[in-house]
C-alpha positions in Angstrom: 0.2 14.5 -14.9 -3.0 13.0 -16.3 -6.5 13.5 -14.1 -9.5 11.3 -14.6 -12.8 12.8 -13.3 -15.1 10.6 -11.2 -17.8 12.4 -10.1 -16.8 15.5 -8.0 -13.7 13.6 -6.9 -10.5 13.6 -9.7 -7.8 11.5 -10.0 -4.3 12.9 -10.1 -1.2 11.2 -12.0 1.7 12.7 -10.0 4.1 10.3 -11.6 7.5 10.0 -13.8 10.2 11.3 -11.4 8.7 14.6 -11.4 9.6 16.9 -8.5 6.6 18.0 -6.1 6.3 22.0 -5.8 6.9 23.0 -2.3 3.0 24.1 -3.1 2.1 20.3 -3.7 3.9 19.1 -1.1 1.9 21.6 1.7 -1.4 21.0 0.2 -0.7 16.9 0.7 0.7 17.2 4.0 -2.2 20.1 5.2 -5.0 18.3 3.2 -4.1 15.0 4.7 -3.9 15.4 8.1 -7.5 17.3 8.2 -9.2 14.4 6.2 -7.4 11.3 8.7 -7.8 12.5 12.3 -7.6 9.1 12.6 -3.8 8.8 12.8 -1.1 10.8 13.7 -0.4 12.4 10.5 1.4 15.6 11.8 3.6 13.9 13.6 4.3 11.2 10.9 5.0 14.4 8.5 7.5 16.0 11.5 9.4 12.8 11.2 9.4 12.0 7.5 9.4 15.1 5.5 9.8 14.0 2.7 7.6 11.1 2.0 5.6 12.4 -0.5 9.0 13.1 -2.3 9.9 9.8 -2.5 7.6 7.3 -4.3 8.4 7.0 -8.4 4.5 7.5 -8.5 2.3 9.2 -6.6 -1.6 9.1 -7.5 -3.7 12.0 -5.6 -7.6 11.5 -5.7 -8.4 15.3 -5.2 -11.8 16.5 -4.2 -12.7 19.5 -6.3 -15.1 21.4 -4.1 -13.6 21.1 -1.1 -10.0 20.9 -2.8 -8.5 18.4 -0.1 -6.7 14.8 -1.0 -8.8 12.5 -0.3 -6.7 9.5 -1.0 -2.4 9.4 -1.9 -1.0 6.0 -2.8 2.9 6.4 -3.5 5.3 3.4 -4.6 8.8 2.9 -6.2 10.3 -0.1 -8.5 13.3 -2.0 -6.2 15.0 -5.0 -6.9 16.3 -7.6 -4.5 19.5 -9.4 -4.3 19.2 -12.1 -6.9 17.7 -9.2 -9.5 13.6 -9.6 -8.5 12.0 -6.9 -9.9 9.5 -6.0 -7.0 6.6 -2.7 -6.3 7.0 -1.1 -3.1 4.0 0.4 -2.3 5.1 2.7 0.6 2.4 5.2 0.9 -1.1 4.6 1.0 -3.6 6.6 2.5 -7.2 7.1 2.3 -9.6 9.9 4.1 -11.2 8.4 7.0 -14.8 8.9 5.8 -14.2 7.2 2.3 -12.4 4.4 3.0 -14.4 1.2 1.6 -15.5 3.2 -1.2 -15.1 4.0 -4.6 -12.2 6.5 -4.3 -10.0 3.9 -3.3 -10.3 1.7 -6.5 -10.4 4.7 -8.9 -6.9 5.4 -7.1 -5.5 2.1 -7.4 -6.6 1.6 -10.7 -4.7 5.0 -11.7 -1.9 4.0 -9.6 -1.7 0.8 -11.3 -2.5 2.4 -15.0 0.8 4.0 -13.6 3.2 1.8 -12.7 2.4 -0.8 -16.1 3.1 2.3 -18.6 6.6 1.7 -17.3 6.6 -1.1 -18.6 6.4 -3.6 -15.9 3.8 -5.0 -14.3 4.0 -5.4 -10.3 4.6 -9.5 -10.4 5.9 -8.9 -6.6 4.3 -6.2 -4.5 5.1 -5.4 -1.2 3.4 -3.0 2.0 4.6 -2.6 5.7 1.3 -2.0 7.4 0.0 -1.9 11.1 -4.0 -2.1 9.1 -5.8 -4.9 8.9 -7.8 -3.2 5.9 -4.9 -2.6 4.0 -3.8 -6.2 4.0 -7.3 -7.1 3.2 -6.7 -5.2 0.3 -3.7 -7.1 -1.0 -5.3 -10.4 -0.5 -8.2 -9.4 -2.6 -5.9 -9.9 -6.0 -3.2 -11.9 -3.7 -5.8 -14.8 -3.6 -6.8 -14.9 -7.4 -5.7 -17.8 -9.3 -1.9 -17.4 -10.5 -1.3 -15.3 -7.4 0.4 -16.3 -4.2 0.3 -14.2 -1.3 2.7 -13.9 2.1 1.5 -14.3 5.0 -1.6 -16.3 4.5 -3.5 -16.2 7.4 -5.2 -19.5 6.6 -2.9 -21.5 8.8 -2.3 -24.2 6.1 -0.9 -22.3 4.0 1.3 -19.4 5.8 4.7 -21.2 4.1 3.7 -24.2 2.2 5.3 -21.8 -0.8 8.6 -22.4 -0.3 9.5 -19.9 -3.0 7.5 -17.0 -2.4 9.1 -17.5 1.6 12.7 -16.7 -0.2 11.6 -14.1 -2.1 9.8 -12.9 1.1 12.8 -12.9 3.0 14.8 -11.4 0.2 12.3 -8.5 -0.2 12.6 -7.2 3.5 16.5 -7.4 3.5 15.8 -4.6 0.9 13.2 -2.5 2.5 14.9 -2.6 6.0 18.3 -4.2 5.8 19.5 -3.6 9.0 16.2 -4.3 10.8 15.2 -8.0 12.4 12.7 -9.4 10.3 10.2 -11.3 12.3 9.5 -14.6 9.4 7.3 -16.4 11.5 4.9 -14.1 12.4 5.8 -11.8 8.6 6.6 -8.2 10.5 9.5 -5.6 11.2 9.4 -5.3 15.0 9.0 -1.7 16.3 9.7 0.2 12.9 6.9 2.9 13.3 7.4 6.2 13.0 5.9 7.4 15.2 5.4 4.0 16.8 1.8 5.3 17.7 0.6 6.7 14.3 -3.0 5.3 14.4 -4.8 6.6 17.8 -7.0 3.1 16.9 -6.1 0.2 15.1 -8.4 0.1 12.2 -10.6 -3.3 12.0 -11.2 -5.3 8.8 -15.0 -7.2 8.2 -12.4 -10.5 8.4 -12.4 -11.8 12.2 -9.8 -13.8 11.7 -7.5 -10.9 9.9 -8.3 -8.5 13.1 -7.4 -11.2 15.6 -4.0 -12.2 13.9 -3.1 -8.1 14.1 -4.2 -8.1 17.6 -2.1 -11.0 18.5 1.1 -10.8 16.8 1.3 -7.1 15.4 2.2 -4.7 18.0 2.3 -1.1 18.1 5.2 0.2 16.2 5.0 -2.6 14.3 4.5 -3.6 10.9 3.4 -6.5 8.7 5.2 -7.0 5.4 2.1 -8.2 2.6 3.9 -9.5 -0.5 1.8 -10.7 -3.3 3.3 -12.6 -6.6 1.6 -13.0 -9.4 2.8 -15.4 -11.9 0.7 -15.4 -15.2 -0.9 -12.9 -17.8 -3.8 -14.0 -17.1 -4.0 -12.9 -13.2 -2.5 -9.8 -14.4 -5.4 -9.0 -17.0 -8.1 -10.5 -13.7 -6.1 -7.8 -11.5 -6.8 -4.5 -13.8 -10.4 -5.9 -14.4 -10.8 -5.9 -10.6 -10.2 -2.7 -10.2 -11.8 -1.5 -13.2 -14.8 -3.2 -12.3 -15.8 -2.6 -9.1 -13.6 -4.7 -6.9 -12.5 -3.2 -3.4 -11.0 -3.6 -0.3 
């Protein structure tokens, strides 16, 4: 575990297979649901106990007065059929009164600072999300040159990617196999668990984004953001994003 200090907030490394304590584990699932009263998070933890055991890295930004998490980003290396090497990025939380700030690119920078010393970086990324911020998020580095991203809400060019629509497809039959994948509209009908985990849709500063959630992604539902990125270059652009100041 390696922490970075950023101000009175520190950045936690929970990554390399290692088990969570059961001390961890209550101090996530406690310290989370007082900093989101946003969402449902005590119910969410009821029905999926173990989710913070689950991700192959887990990044914690900490707060060191206060000693609550004030951000947990959790993913896992998966492979589809035909051997694509892909990131699923299945937890990602940030406390309601920091989100659009620093703490969530000091976290994704860690988690990402992660996830390479594997090895790999993430050339295919992928997040379920009912939050029209989060997918804002991907399409930050999702619309750099050398990247591709699915869905683009820029009706144009939602599938003129003929590739990254078969990897799309490919990568969902993984995450949910036996779950209708919705390609048209790019969501996993009435997956949620709990189907009403956010007590208000968030809203995004994109119009457009909001509207398309409001239209086509339904509670219990959740879009599937995949991002490719297919050069160095746009991998180097990606860590200097973060490391620099970019944010969702």
């Amino acid at each position: 575990m390696k922490n970075t200090a950023v101000d009175n907030v520190r950045i936690e490394r929970w990554s390399g297979g290692e088990q969570l304590t059961e001390l961890q584990d209550n101090w996530l699932k406690n310290g989370l649901t007082k900093v989101m009263p946003d969402l449902r998070m005590h119910d969410l933890l009821t029905a999926r106990p173990q989710l913070f055991q689950e991700p192959e890295f887990l990044v914690v930004a900490r707060d060191t007065v206060a000693d609550v998490p004030l951000a947990v980003l959790g993913s896992t290396w998966n492979f589809t059929s035909t051997g694509e090497r892909f990131l699923n990025i299945g937890v990602q939380f940030v406390a309601a009164h920091l989100r659009g700030t620093d703490v969530f690119r000091h976290s994704w920078l860690a988690h990402l600072e992660s996830v390479t010393s594997s090895g790999h970086f993430p050339a295919l990324s992928a997040l379920k999300t009912f939050n029209p911020i989060a997918y804002c998020a991907m399409r930050d580095y999702g619309r750099l040159p050398g990247s591709v991203m699915f869905p683009e809400l820029q009706a144009e060019l939602t599938h003129s990617d003929e590739a990254l629509i078969a990897s799309v497809q490919r990568i969902a039959n993984v995450i949910r196999p036996t779950q209708d994948f919705d390609m048209g509209a790019g969501v996993f009908r009435d997956i949620g668990v709990p189907r009403d985990l956010y007590r208000k849709r968030p809203r995004s500063r994109d119009d457009q984004v909001n509207a398309y959630f409001e239209d086509n992604v339904a509670e219990g539902d959740r879009l599937l953001c995949v991002v490719h990125v297919r050069n160095k270059q746009t991998e180097d652009a990606i860590m200097s994003h973060f490391a620099d100041g970019g944010r969702a």
